[in-house]
N, C-alpha and C positions, 0 to 999 in steps of 0.2 A: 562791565560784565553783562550788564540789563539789556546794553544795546546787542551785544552778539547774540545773546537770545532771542534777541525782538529780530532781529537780521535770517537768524536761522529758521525762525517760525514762520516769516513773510516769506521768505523761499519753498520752504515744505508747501506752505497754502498756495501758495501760484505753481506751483510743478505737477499739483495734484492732478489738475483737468488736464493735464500735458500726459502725464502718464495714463490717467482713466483712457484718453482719447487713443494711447497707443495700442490700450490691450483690447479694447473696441477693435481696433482694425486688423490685429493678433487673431482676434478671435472669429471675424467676419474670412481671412483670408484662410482658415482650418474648416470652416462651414462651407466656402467654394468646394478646395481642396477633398472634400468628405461629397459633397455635391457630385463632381468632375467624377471618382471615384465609385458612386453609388452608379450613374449614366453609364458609365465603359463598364461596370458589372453585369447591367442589366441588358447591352448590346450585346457581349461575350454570352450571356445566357442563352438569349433570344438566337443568336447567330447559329450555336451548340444544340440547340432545339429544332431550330429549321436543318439543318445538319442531319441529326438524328433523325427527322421525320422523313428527311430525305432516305436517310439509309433507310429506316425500317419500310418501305414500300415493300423490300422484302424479309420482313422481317419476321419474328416469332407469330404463329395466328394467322398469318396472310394467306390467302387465297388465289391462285391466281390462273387464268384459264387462255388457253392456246388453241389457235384454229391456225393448221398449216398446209399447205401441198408441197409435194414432194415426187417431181420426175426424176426419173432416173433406169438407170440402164442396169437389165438381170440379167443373169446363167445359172445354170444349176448343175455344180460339181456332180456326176452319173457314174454309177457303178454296174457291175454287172455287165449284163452284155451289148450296154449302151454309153456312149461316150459323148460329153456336151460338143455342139456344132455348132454353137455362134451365141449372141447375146440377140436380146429383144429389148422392147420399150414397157418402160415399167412404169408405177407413182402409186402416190399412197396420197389418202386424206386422212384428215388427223384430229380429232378434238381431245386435248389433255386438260385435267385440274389439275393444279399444284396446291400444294398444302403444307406451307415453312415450318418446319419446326425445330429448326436455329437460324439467325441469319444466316442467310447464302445457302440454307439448306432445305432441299423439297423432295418430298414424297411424290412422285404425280402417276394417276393413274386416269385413262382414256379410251377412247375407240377408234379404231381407224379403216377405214375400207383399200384394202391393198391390191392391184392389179402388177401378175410376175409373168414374164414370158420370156420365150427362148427357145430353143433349138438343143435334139439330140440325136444320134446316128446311132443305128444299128452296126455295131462294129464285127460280128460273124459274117465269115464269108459264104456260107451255105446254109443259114436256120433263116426262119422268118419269124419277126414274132406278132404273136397273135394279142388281140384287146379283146377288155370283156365289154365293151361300150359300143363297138365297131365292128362290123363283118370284117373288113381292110384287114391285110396285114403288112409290118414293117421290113423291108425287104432286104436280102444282104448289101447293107449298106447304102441303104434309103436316109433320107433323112425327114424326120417329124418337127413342126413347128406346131409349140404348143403355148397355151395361155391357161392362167390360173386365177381365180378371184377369191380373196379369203376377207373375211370379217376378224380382226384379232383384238385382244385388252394388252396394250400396254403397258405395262407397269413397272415401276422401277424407282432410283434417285437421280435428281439434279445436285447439280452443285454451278452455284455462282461466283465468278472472279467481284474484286473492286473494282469500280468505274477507271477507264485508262482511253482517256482523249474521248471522252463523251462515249463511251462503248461499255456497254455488259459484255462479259463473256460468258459461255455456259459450256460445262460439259455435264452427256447424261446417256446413262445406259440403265439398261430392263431387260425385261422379259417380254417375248410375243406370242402369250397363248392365243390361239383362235379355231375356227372351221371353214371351212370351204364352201364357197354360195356359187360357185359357176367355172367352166374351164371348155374348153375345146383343145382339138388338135387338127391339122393339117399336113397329111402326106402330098408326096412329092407331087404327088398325082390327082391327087383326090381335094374336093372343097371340104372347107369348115365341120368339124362335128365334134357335137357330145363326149367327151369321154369322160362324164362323171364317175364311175363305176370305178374305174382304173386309179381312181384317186381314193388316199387316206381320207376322213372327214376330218379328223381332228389335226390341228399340228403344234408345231411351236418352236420360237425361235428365241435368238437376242438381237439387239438394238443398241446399235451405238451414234450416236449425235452429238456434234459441236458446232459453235459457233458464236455468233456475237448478236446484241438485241443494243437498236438504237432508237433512244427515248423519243416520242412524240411529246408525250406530255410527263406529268408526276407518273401517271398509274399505267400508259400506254407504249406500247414498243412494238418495234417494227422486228422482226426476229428473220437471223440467215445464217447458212450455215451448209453441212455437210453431215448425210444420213446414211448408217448400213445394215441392214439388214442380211440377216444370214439363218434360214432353219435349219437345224440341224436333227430334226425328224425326217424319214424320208416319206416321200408327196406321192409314192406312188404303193399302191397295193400288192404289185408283184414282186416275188420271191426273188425274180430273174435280172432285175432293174430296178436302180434306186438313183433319184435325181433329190438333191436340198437346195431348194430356190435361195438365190442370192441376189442382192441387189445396191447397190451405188449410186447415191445420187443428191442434185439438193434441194435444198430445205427454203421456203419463202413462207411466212405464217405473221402473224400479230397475235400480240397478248394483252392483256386487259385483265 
C-alpha cells in the first residue's frame, strides 16, 4: 500500500512542470490571440476614421468656395408686340461659398457677372416702335439684336450624391437677384448703341445646375456640368414689350 502511494506521489511531482508548462503556453497562445485582435481593432478604427475624414471634407461646418465660367447660348421668351428672333452668345462668371450644414448638404451664396444676348422682331405690320435710349425706331418687322450685362447674388441649396467611380455628383438650384451694369442694342441698320433707359435696373431670376466634381486632391475638385438660367422679371421698361432672358449652357469652375 506504501508503495502505490510512493508511485502516485512521484507521478503527481513529475507531471507537475508538464502541466505548469502547458498552461504557460495556454496562456501565451490567448495573449497572441488578444494581441492579433487588439492590431485588426485598431486598423478597422483607423481605416473608419480616414473613411470618415474622407467623407466629412463635406461635412457639417465645412466651407467650401467655387470659381466657375459658364458659356452658353440665350433667348428671351417676348411678349407684346415683339416676338424672340434668334439666340445669342451668352456666359456668366461665378464666385460661390458653400456653407454644409448636414453632409451632402450646402447653403451657398455668391456673385456672378452675367452677359445675355439675343435677338427680337417687331411682329406689327404697320407701328414702329420707338426707344427711350435711341432716336432709331424698330420698324414693321425689323429686327433688334441686343445684349445685356447684369451683376446678380446667387443664392440657393446644394445637395451632394456619394462618390460613384471616383465622381461627386451635385445638383443645385436658387435664386438670381441682381441689377443691370450695361446693354446695348443693334438695328437692322444701324451700329451698336446704349439702350440703358429701356431697361428694368433691377431683376431676378432662378438657377438650376448639375453635374459632377472630380477630385484633385482631399479638399480640391475639378467641377462640370450643365447651367440655366431663366428671369422671370421682364428686362424691359415698356408697357408694349416684355423679353425674360434665358440661357443654357456649361459649366467648367474648381472648388477648394
Amino acid at each position: 500500500m506504501k508503495r502505490k502511494l510512493i508511485y502516485i506521489l512521484t507521478g503527481l511531482l513529475l507531471s507537475m512542470p508538464l502541466m505548469a508548462q502547458n498552461k504557460s503556453r495556454e496562456n501565451e497562445k490567448i495573449k497572441l490571440k488578444d494581441t492579433v485582435a487588439v492590431k485588426n481593432k485598431d486598423s478597422k478604427d483607423t481605416k473608419d476614421k480616414d473613411n470618415k475624414n474622407s467623407k466629412d471634407k463635406f461635412n457639417d461646418n465645412d466651407w467650401k468656395f467655387h470659381v466657375r465660367f459658364a458659356p452658353a447660348v440665350s433667348w428671351a421668351p417676348a411678349s407684346g408686340n415683339i416676338k424672340s428672333d434668334g439666340a445669342g452668345f451668352s456666359f456668366d462668371i461665378t464666385v460661390n461659398a458653400e456653407k454644409y450644414f448636414r453632409e451632402k448638404y450646402a447653403f451657398f451664396i455668391g456673385v456672378s457677372y452675367i452677359r445675355l444676348g439675343g435677338k427680337f422682331k417687331n411682329i406689327s405690320k404697320v407701328s414702329n416702335i420707338e426707344f427711350k435710349s435711341i432716336d432709331n425706331v424698330l420698324e414693321p418687322k425689323e429686327t433688334a439684336k441686343y445684349a445685356i450685362q447684369y451683376v446678380t447674388i446667387p443664392v440657393g441649396l446644394k445637395l451632394l450624391t456619394p462618390k460613384y467611380r471616383n465622381l461627386l455628383y451635385y445638383f443645385q438650384g436658387g435664386l438670381l437677384p441682381g441689377f443691370k451694369v450695361g446693354s446695348s442694342i443693334k438695328l437692322e441698320s444701324e451700329d451698336n448703341q446704349s439702350f440703358t433707359d429701356d431697361l428694368n435696373l433691377m431683376t431676378c431670376g432662378v438657377q438650376l445646375s448639375a453635374g459632377g466634381m472630380y477630385p484633385l486632391s482631399d479638399s480640391n475638385f475639378i467641377k462640370f456640368g450643365l447651367n440655366f438660367n431663366r428671369f422671370f422679371t421682364d428686362a424691359l421698361s415698356s408697357s408694349d414689350m416684355k423679353i425674360y432672358p434665358t440661357s443654357l449652357g456649361a459649366v467648367l469652375g474648381f472648388v477648394f
